[in-house]
ROSE-4610 file (N, C-alpha, C; in Angstrom, 1 decimal, always signed):
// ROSE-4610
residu = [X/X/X/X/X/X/X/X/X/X/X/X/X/X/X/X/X/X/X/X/X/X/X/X/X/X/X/X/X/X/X/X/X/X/X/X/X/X/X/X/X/X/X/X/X/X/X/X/X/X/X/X/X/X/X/X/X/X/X/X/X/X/X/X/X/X/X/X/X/X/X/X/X/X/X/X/X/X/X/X/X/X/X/X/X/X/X/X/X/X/X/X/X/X/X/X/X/X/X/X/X/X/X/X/X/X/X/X/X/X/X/X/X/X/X/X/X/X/X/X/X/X/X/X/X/X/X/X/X/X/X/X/X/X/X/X/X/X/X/X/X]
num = [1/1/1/2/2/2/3/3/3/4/4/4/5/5/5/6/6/6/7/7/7/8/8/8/9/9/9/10/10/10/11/11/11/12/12/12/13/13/13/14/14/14/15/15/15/16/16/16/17/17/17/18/18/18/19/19/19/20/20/20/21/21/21/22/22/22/23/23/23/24/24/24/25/25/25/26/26/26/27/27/27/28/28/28/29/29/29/30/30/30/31/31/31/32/32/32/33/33/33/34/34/34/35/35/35/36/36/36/37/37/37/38/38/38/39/39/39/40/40/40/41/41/41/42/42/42/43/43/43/44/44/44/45/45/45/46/46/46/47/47/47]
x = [+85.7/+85.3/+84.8/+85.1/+84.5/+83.4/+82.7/+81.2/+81.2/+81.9/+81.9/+82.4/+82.9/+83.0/+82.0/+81.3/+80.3/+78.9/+79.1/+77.7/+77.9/+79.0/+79.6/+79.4/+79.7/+79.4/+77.9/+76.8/+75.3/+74.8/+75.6/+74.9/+75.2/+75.9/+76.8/+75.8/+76.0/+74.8/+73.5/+73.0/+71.4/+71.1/+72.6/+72.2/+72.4/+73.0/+73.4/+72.2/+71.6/+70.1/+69.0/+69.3/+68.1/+68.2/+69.4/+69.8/+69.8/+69.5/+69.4/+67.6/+66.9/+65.6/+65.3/+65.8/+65.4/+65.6/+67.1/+67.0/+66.3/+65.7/+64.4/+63.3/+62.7/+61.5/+61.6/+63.0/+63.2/+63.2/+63.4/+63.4/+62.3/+61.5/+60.1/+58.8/+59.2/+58.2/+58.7/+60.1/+60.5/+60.2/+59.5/+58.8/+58.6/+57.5/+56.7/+58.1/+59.0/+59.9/+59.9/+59.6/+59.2/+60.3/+61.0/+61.7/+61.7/+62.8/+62.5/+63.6/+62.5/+62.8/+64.1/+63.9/+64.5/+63.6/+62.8/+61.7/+61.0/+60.5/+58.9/+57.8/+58.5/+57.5/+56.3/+57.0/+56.6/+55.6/+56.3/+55.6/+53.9/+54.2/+53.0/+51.9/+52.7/+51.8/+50.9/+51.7/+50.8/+49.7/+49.7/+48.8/+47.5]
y = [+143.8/+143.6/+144.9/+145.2/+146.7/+146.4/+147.6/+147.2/+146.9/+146.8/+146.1/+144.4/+144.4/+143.3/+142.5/+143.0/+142.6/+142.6/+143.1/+143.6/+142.1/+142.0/+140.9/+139.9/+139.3/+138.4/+137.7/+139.2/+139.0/+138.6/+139.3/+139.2/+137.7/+136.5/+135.5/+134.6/+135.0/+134.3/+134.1/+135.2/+135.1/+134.4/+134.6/+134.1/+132.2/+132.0/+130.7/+129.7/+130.2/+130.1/+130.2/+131.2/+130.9/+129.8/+129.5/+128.6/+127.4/+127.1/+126.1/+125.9/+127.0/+126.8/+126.7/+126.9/+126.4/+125.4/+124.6/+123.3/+121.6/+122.8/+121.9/+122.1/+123.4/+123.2/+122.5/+122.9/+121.6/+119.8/+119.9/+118.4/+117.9/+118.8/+118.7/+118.3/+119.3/+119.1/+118.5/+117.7/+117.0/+115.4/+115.0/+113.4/+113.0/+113.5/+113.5/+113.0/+113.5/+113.3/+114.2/+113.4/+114.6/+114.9/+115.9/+116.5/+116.2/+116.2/+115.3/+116.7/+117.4/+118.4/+117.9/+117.0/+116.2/+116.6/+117.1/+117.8/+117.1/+116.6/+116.1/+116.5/+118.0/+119.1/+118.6/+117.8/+117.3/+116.6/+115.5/+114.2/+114.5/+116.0/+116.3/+116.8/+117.4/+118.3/+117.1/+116.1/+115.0/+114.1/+114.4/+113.9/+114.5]
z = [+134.5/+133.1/+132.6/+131.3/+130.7/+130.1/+130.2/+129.6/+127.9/+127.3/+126.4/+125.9/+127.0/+127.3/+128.1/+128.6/+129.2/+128.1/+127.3/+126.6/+125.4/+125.0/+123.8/+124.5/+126.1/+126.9/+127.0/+127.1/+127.1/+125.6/+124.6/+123.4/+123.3/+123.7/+123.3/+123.9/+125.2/+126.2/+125.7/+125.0/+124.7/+123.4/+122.6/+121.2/+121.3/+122.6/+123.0/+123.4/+124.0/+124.6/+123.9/+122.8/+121.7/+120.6/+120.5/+119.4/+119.9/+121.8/+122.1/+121.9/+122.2/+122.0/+120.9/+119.8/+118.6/+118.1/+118.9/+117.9/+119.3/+120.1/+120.9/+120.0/+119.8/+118.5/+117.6/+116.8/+115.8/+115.9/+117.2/+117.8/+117.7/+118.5/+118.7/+117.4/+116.7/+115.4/+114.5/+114.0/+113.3/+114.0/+112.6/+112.6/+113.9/+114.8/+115.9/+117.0/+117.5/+118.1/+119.5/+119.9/+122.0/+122.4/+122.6/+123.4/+125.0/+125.5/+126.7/+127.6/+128.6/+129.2/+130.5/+130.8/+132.2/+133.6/+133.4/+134.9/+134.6/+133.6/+133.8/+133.4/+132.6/+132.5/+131.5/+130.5/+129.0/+129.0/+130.1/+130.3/+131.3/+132.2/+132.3/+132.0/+130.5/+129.2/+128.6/+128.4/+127.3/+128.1/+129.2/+130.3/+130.2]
């Protein structure tokens, strides 16, 4: 793989990941709607 190819791979990766975290925030704060992690993490926060 050439490093530009690899660099377009990471930029794709990270912008993939952020866009996934953002439309959990949006989930989250739109009309009291919990996000549901699948760990348990959530369900430990609101405890």
């Amino acid at each position: 793989m050439t490093p530009v190819k690899a660099a377009l791979l990471s930029f794709a990766m990270l912008a993939a990941i952020t866009m996934w975290g953002v439309g959990i925030y949006a989930a989250d704060a739109s009309s009291g709607h919990a996000a549901v992690d699948g760990y348990g993490v959530t369900a430990s926060i609101d405890r």
